[in-house]
N, C-alpha and C positions, 0 to 999 in steps of 0.2 A: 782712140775711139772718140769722136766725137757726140757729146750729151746736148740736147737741146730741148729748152724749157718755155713757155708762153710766159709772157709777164704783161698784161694788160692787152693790146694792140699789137705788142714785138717780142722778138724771141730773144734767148742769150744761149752763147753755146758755149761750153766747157770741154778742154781736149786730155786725156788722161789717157793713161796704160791700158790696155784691154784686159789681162790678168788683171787689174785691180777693179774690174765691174764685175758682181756676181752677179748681177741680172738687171732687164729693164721692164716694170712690172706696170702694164698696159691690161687693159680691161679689152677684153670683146666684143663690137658694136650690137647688142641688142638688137633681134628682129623688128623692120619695117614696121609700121601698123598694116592689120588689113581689116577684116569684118570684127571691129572689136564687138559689137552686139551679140555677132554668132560666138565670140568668146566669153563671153559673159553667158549667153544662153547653153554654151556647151557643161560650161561649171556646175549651172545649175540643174542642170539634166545629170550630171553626173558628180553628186557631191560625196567629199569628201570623210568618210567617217560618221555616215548622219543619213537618213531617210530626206527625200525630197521636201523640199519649206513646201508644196502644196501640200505632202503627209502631214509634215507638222503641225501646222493652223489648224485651225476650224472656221464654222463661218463665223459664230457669233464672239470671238474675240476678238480683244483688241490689240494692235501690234505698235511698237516704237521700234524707227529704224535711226540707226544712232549712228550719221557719219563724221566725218573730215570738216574743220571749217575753212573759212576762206585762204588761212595762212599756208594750209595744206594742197599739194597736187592732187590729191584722191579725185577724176572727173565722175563726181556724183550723178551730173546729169548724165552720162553715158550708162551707167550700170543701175541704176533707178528703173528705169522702164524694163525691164524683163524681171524684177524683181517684183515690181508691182504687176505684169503681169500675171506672176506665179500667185502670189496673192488673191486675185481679183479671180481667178481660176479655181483657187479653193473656197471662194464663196467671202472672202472678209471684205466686211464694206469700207468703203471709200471714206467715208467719218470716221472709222475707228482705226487708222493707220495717220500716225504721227512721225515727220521725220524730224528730228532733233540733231540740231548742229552743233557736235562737241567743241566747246569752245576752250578749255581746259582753264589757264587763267587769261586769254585774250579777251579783244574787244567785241562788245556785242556787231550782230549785221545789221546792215543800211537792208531796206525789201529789197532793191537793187540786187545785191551779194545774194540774199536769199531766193530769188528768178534766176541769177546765172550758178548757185550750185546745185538746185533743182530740178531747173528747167522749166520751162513757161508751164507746159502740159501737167508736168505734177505738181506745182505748186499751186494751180488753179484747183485739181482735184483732191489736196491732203492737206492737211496742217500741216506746215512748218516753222517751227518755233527754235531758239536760241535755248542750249542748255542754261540753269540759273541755279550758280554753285550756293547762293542764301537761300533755297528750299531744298533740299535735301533729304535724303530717310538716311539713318544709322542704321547699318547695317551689322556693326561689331567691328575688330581692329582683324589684324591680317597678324600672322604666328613675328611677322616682324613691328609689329607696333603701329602701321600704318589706317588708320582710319577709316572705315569704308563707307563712303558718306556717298551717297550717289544722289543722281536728280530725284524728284518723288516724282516727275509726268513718266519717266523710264521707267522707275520701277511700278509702277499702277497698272500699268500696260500686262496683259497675260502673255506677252511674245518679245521678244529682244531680238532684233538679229543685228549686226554688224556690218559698215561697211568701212574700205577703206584699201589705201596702195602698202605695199610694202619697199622697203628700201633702207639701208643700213641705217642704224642710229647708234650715236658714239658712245653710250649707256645703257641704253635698255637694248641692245643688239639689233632690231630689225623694228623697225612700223609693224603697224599693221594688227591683227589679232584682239586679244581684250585691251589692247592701250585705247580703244575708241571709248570702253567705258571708264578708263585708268590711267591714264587724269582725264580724260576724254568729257566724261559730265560726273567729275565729282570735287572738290572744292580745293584752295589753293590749301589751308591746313594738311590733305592728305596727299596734293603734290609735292607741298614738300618735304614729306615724312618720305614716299617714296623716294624722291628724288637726291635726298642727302645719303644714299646709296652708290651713287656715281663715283663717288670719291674709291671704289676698293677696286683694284686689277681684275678682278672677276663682271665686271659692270663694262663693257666693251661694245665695241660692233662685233655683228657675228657671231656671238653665245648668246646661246640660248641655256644649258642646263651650266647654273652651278653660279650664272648670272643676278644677282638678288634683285636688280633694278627689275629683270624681267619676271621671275618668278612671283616676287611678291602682285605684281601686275597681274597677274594669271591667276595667282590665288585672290583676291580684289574681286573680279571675272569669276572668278568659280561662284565668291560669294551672291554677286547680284544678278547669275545666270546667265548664260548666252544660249538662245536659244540654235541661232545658225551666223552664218558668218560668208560677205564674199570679197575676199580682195585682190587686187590686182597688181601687177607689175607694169611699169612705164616706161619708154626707151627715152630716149633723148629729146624728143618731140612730145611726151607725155602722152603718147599713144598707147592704148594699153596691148599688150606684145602674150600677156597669161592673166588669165584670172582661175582663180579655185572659189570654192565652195563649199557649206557645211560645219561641221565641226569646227568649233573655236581653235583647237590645238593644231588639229590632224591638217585641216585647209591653209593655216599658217604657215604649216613647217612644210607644206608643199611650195608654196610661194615661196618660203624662203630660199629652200633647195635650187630654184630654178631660179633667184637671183645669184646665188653662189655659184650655177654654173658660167654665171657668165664675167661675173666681177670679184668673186676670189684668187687668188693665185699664191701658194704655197710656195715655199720659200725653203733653203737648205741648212741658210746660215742667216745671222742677222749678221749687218752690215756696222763698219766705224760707222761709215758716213752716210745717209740718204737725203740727197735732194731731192726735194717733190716743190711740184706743183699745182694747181687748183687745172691749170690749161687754159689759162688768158680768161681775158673779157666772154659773158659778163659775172664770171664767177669768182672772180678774183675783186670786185672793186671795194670790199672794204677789208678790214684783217676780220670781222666777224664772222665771212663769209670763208675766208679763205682758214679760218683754225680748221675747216672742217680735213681738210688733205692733211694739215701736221698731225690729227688724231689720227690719223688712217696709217700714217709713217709710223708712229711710233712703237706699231709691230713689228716695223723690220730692220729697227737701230736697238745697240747695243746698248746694255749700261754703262754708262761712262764715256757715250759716243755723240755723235754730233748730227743735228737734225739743219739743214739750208732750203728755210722754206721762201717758194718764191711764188710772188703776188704783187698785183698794182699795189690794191690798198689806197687808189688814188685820193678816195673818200674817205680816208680816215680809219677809225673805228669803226663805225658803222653801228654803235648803239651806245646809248647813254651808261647805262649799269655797268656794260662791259668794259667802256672807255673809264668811269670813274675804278674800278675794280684796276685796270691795265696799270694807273699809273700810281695808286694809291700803296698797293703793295713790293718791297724788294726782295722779300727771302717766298718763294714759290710755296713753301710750306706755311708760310704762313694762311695764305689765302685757301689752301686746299682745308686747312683747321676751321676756317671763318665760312665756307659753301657749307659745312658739317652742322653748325650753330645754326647759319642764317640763310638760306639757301636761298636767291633773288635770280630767277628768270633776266638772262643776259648776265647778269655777274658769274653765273655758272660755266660759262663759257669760257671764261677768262682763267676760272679753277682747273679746267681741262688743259689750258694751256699751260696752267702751272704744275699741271698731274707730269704731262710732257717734258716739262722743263725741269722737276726734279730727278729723271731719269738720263737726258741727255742736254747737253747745250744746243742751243735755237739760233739759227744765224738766220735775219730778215732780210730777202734781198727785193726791195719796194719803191715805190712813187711817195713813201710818207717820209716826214722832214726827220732825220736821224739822229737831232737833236733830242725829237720827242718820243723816238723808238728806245734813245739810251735810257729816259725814264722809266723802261719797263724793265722784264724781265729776260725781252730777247736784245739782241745784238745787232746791228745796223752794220750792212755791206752793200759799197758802194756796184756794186757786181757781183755777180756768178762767180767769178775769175779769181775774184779779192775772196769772196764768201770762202771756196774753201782752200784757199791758203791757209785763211784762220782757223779752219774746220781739219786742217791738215796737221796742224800744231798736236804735238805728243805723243805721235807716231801714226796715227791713225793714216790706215790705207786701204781700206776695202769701201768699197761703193755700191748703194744698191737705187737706180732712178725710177720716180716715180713722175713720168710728164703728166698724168692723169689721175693724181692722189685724191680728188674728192669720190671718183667711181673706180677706185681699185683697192682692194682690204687682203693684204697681205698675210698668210700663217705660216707661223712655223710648221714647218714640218716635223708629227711627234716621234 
């Protein structure tokens, strides 16, 4: 059988026994876009768990809508205007609706960033302002110790709703939901209280109960209220393909469901060996970009098995923290000990790779100089072909491919 993998611009193919591939685990192309407004208008006509945000309001409150910042897909300007419609329809003025850009620990917006995640029309008609994690209300700590320090303009506001897309994440399981107020607008102290949670097998894509990165997030969210909630799913074009509405839990876990129907795939066995890939340019051009497909593998390799992940990486590293963290450490446990301590946005990333690498060997097949790969924790293969020869050492012979590892999340089957 022939395997074939994207690696920047070009492909590499691998020829192996067909009894030794238990499967090749490909995502489903997500529906076209078409009237995303009538999808976003249908949500909200039909939400989730929740009376309609017209029931909800009244006229003389005030409301904060707490989306996505610039770093994030969430297209705010699409899902805004029916949102304020409903708003503007229950009678709440125009002066008293605040949209707030979670900026969690990033950089403030240029007015620019803030007209294109708005949209001209509503930025003329509401405030829009930068969450600002130095004014804050305490709220009390979460049963895990986590601080609940949110913005004080959110919490003043007598209405909360949420916006925001959904889509896997490699610790807290899925976007979306209360992470817009968690770390969404609340301070880096309680990100990374939350966030030194990643580090335990329970903290994945995909889970939701039993998850602590997510839970504690929801409990955070309980504390400083969510009033309603709408988010959406994106296909490949960032079209939005669903949205839901309503209920902070109940609207989530629809979204979620309906991204798992198209990008999970269950699994019978775990595998020696998985080669994944990111699936070429331009998702592949640094290794920060590309850890995201070896987290997604590492559900369907064995302990003691061998992960050949393949990416340009033609750019290096692709972040500063991440690249000092990549080469600074050589025993993988170490670093996952020092995310626990000192948790640094980008260097966490690096911890994930070490989460991976204390479970299986990491074989990098790259555009990066192999000189500087050996400094790490992964392994440098000149090819596909070579990768698992060395990946084939110790008996190992079962294969499971991933040509599309950053949008495919592998389960076991219980």
């Amino acid at each position: 059988m022939e395997l074939t993998f994207k690696i920047g611009s070009r492909a590499e193919t691998v020829n192996v026994e067909d009894e030794r591939v238990l499967g090749i685990l490909e995502p489903d192309d997500l529906p076209e876009g078409g009237d995303e407004e009538a999808l976003v208008r249908a949500a909200l006509n039909n939400p989730a768990g929740s009376e309609k945000l017209s029931e909800i309001v009244s006229p003389d409150e005030t409301v904060a809508i707490v989306t996505s910042d610039i770093t994030r897909p969430c297209p705010t300007w699409k899902i805004l205007p029916s949102v304020l419609k409903e708003l503007y329809a229950a009678g709440v003025k125009k002066e008293n609706i605040t949209l707030v850009f979670a900026l969690g620990s990033h950089r403030h917006h240029t007015e620019a960033e803030m007209i294109h995640l708005a949209g001209e029309e509503a930025y003329r008609e509401i405030t829009c302002i930068d969450s600002d994690p130095d004014d804050t209300v305490h709220l009390g700590t979460t049963s895990r110790g986590t601080p609940v320090d949110i913005d004080r303009r959110v919490m003043a506001a007598d209405r909360r709703i949420c916006l925001g897309n959904v889509e896997y994440h490699y610790f807290a399981g899925y976007s979306g939901g209360a992470k817009a107020i968690m770390p969404g607008v609340s301070t880096r102290d309680a990100i990374q209280y939350n966030h030194r949670h990643m580090v335990k097998p329970e903290s994945c894509a995909g889970r939701l109960e039993g998850n602590p990165v997510r839970e504690d997030i929801e409990e955070a969210g309980a504390m400083a209220g969510i009033d309603f909630i709408v988010n959406v799913v994106l296909n490949t074009k960032k079209e939005i393909v669903c949205a839901k509405a309503g209920d902070v839990t109940k609207a989530h876990r629809e979204a979620c469901a309906f991204l798992d129907s198209y990008y999970l795939r269950e699994i019978d066995e775990q595998a020696d060996i998985v080669i994944v890939s990111q699936g070429g340019a331009p998702k592949d051009l640094n290794l920060y970009q590309t850890q995201k497909a070896l987290d997604n593998a590492k559900h369907a390799v064995k302990n003691g098995g061998a992960v050949i992940l393949c990416g340009s990486c033609a750019e290096g590293f692709g972040e500063s923290h991440f690249e000092e963290w990549m080469l600074k450490y050589k025993n993988p446990h170490d670093m996952v000990e020092e995310i626990q301590r000192n948790f640094i946005l980008g260097a966490h990333k690096a911890a994930a790779i070490a989460m991976v690498r204390e479970k299986a060997e990491i074989y990098l097949v790259s555009d990066m100089d192999p000189e500087i790969v050996n400094r790490t924790i992964l392994k440098p293969a000149p090819s596909l072909e070579e990768a698992l020869k060395k990946a084939e050492a110790g008996g190992r012979k079962t294969i499971l491919a991933m040509p599309f590892g950053g949008s495919t999340l592998p389960k076991l089957k219980q």
